[in-house]
FIMIMI-831345 format. One record per residue (C-alpha): residue number from 1; residue in one letter; y, x, z. Coordinates in steps of 0.5 Angstrom, whole numbers, plus 500, padded with zeros to 3 digits. Layout:
BEGIN
ATOM    n  res  north  east   up
ATOM  NUM    a      Y     X    Z
...
//
This chain:
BEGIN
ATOM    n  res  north  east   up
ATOM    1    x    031   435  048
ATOM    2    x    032   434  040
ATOM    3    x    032   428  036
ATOM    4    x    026   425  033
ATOM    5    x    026   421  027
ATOM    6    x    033   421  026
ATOM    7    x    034   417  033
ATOM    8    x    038   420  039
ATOM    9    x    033   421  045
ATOM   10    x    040   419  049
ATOM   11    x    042   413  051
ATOM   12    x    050   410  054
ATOM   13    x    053   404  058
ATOM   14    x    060   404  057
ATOM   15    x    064   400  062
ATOM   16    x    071   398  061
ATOM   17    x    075   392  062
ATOM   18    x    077   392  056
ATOM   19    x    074   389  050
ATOM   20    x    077   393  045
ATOM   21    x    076   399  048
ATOM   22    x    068   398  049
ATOM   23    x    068   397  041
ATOM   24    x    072   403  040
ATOM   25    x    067   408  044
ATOM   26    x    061   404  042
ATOM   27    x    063   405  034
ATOM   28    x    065   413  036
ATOM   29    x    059   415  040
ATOM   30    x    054   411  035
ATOM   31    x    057   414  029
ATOM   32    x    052   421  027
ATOM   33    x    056   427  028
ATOM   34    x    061   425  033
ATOM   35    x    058   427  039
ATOM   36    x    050   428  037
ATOM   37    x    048   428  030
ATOM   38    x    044   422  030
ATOM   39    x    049   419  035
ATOM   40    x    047   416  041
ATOM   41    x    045   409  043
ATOM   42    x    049   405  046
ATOM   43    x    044   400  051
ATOM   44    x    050   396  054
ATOM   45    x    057   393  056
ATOM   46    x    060   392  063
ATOM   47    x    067   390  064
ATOM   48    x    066   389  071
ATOM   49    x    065   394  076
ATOM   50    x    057   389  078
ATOM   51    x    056   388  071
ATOM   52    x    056   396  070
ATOM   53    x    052   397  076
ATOM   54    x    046   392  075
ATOM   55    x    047   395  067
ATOM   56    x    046   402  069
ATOM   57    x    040   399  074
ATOM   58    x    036   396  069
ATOM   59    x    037   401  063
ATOM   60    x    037   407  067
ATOM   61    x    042   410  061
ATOM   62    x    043   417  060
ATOM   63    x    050   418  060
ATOM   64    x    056   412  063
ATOM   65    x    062   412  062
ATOM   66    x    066   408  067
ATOM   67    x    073   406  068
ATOM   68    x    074   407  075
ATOM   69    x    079   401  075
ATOM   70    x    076   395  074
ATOM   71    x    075   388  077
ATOM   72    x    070   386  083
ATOM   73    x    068   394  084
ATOM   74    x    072   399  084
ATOM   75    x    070   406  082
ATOM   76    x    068   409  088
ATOM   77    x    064   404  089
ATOM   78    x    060   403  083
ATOM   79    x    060   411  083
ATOM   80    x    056   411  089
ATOM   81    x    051   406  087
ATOM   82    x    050   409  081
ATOM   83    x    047   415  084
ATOM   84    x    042   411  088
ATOM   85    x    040   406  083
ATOM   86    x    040   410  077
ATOM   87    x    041   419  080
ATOM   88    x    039   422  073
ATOM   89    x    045   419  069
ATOM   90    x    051   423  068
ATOM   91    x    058   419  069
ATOM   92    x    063   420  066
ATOM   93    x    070   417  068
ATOM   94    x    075   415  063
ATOM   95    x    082   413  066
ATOM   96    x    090   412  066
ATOM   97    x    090   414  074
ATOM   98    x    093   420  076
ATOM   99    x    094   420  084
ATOM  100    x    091   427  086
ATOM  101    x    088   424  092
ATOM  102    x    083   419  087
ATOM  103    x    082   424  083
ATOM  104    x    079   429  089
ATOM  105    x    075   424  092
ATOM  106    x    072   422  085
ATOM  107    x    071   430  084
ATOM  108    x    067   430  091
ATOM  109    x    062   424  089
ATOM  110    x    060   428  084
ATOM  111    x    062   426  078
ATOM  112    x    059   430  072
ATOM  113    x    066   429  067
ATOM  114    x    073   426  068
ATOM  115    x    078   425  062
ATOM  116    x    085   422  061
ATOM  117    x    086   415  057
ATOM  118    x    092   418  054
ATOM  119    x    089   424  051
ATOM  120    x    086   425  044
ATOM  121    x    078   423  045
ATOM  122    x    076   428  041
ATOM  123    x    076   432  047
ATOM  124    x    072   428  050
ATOM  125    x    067   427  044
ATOM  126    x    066   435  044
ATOM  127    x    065   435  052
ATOM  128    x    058   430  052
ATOM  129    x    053   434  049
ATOM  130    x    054   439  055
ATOM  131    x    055   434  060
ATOM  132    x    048   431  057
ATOM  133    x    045   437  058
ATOM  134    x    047   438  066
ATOM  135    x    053   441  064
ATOM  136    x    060   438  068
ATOM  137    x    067   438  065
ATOM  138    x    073   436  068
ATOM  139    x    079   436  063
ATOM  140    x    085   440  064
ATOM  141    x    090   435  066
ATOM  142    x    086   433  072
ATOM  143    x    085   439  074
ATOM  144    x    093   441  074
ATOM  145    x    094   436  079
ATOM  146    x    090   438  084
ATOM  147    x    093   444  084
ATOM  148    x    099   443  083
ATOM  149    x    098   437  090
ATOM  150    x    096   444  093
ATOM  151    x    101   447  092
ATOM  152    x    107   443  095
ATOM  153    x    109   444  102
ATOM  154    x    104   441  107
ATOM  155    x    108   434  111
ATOM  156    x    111   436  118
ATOM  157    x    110   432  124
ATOM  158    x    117   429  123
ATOM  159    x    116   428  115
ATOM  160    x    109   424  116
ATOM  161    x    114   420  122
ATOM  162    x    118   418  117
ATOM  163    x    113   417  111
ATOM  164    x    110   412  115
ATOM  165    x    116   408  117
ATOM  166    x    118   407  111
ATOM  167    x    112   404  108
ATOM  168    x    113   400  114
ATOM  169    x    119   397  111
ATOM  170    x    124   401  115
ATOM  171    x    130   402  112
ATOM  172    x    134   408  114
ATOM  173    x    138   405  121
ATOM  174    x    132   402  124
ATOM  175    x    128   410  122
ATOM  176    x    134   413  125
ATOM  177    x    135   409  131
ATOM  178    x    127   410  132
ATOM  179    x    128   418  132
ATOM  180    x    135   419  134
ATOM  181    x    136   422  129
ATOM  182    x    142   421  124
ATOM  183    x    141   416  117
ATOM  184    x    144   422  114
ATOM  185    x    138   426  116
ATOM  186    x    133   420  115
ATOM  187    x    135   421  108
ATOM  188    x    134   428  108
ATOM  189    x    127   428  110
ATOM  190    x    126   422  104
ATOM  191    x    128   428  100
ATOM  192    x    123   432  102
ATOM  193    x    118   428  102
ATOM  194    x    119   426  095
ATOM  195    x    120   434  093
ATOM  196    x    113   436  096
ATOM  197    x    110   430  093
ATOM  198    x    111   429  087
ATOM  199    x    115   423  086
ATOM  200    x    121   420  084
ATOM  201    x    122   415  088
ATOM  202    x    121   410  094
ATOM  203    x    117   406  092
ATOM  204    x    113   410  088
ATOM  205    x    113   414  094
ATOM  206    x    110   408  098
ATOM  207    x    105   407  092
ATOM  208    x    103   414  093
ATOM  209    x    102   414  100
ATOM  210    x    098   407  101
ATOM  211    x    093   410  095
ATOM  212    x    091   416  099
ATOM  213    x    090   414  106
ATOM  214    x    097   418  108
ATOM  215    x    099   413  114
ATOM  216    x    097   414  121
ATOM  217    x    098   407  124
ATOM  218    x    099   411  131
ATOM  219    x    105   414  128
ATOM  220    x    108   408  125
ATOM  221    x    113   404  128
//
């Protein structure tokens, strides 16, 4: 749809927590040229995950960009309520997170673009006015890691045994005595399962594992 009178037919709600980074977009997506030429209209702030629902309900905007780590609703949540409440608007998440099983499932609820906090924003500047005209852009970085999750090895029955007994706070004893394996081989299958997961440590293992729904309460002892 063309601009009328020098005024964008596109409007914005920006949710993030963060104050300074709502002023820093609004300025950006205002200014003419940056994104469209007569920039958009920002028609509303949310700095929580109910504000950026009730926002986008009530001004039924043509793009969000939404932080998915926010307070009071995550965004799963506002995803899904977004797409009932307000279906025609475009969401696009700007985020720090990198887990590849948060990012899959944000890709399955359909969301029409995905950009790293820590990458210049130009980019995604140069990507709206294809995601406001239907279009979908997924950054590279984000695409990079489900490949890459792919690719590791898949779990064995004995890894995911161990995987949930550390989460349970195991320490290697207890994990051998329970398997009857030796400590040297519980601390070989830790190994593994930072290998194929891509971490470098217990408790980034941990952190990992309790992000994507990987502990099998029927396993863990």
């Amino acid at each position: 749809m063309p601009a009328t009178h020098g005024r964008s037919p596109y409007t914005v709600v920006i949710a993030d927590d963060h104050q300074i980074v709502r002023d820093g977009l609004r300025t950006s997506l205002q200014a003419p040229g940056v994104v469209e030429d007569a920039g958009l209209r920002v028609v509303g702030e949310a700095g929580d995950g109910f504000e950026a629902i009730a926002c986008v309900k009530a001004q039924q905007p043509n793009l969000l960009l939404l932080d998915i780590a926010m307070p009071l609703a995550g965004g799963a949540e506002v995803l899904v309520d977004i797409r009932r409440w307000s279906p025609d608007t475009a969401i696009v998440v700007l985020t720090g997170i990198s887990a590849p099983g948060l990012i899959a499932s944000l890709l399955e609820l359909g969301v029409d673009g995905m950009f790293s906090k820590g990458a210049p924003l130009q980019e995604m500047y140069a990507k709206l006015p294809l995601i406001l005209r239907g279009g979908q852009y997924i950054a590279a970085e984000f695409t990079q890691l489900l490949e890459a999750q792919q690719q590791r090895g898949q779990l064995t029955a004995r890894e995911r045994q161990v995987l949930n007994m550390i989460v349970a706070g195991k320490s290697n004893r207890d994990i051998a005595d329970a398997l009857s394996i030796s400590p040297k081989t519980v601390d070989k299958h830790r190994t593994s399962l930072m290998q194929k997961l891509g971490v470098h440590s217990i408790a980034e293992l941990m952190s990992l594992a309790l992000k994507e729904g990987m502990i099998d309460p029927v396993n863990s002892l």
